[in-house]
Residue frames as qw, qx, qy, qz and C-alpha x, y, z in Angstrom:
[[0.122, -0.093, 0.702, 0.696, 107.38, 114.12, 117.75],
 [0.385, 0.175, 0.223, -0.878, 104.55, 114.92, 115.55],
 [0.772, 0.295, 0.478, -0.297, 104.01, 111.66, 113.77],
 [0.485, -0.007, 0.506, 0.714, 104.43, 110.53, 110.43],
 [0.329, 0.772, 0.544, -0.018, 101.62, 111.88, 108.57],
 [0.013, -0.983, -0.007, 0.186, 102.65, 115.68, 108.94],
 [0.147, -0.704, 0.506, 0.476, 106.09, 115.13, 107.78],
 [0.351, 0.053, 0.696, 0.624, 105.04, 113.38, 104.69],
 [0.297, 0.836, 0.456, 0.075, 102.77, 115.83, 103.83],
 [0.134, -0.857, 0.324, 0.377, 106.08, 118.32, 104.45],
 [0.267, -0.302, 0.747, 0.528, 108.12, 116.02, 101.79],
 [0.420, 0.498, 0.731, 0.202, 105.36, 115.90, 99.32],
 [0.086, 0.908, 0.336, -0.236, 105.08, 119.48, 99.47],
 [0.005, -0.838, 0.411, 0.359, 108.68, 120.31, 99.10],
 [0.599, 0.054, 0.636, 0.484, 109.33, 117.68, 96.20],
 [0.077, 0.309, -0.437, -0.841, 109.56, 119.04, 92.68],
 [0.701, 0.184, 0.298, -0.621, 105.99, 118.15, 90.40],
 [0.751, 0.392, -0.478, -0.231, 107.81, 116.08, 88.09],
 [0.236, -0.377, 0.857, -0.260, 109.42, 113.96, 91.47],
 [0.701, 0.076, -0.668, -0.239, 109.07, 110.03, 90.95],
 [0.785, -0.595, -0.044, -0.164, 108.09, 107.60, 93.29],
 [0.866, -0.109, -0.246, 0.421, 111.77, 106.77, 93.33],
 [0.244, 0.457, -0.288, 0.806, 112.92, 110.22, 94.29],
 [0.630, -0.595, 0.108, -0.488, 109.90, 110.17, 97.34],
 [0.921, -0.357, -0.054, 0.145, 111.84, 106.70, 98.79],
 [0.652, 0.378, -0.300, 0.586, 114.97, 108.30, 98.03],
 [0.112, -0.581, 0.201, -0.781, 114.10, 111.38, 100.40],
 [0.841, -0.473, -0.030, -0.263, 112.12, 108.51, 102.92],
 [0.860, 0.248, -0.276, 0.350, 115.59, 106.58, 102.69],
 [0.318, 0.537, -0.048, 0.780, 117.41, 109.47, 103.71],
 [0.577, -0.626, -0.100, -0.515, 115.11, 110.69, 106.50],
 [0.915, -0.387, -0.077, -0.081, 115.21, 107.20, 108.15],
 [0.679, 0.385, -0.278, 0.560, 119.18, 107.32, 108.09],
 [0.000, 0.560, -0.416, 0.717, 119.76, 110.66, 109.77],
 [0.656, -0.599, 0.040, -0.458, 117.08, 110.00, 112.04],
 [0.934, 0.156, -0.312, 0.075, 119.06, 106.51, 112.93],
 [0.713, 0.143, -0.228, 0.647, 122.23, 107.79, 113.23],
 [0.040, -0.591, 0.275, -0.758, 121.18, 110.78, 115.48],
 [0.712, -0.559, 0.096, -0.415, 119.84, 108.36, 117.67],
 [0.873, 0.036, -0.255, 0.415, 122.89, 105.98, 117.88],
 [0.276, 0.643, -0.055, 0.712, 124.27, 109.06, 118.60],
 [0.456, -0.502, 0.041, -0.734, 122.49, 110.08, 121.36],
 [0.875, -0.479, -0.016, -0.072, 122.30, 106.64, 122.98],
 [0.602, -0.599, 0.527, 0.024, 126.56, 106.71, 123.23],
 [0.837, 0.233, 0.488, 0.079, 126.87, 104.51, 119.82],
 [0.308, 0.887, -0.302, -0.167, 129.51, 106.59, 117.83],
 [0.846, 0.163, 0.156, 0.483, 132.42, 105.12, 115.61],
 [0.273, -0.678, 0.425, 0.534, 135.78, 107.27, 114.70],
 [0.668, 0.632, -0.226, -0.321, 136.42, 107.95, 111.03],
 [0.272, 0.544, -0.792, -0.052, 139.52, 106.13, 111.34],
 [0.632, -0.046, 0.662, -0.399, 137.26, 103.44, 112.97],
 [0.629, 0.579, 0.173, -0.490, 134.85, 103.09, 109.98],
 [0.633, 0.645, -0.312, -0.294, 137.84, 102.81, 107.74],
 [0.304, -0.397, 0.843, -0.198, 139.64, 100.40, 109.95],
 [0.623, 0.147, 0.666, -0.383, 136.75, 98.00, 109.87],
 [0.691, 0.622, 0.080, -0.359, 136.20, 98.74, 106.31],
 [0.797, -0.045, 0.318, 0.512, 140.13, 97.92, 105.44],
 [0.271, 0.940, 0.087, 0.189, 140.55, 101.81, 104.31],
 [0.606, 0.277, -0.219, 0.713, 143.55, 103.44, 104.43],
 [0.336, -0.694, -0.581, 0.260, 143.60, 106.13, 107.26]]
């Protein structure tokens, strides 16, 4: 990986000029998620939708 630096100079670039700081933590927010959940992924750490909604009391 190349660090942070370079990819917040990629999400500063591709916000809009009127973006707020709450739309830059929305996109940092967002980031840190996927990343997260492609590495749960990866280590073997997957749920089933009908898991998720099990757990959650959802209908299936």
């Amino acid at each position: 990986m190349g660090g942070v630096k370079p990819e917040v100079r990629r999400l500063a670039e591709d916000l809009p000029e009127d973006a707020t700081w709450d739309d830059v933590m929305e996109e940092v927010f967002l980031k840190q998620a996927i990343e997260a959940g492609l590495k749960a992924g990866s280590e073997g750490r997957k749920r089933t939708v009908g898991g998720v909604r099990k757990s959650y009391g959802l209908p299936e």
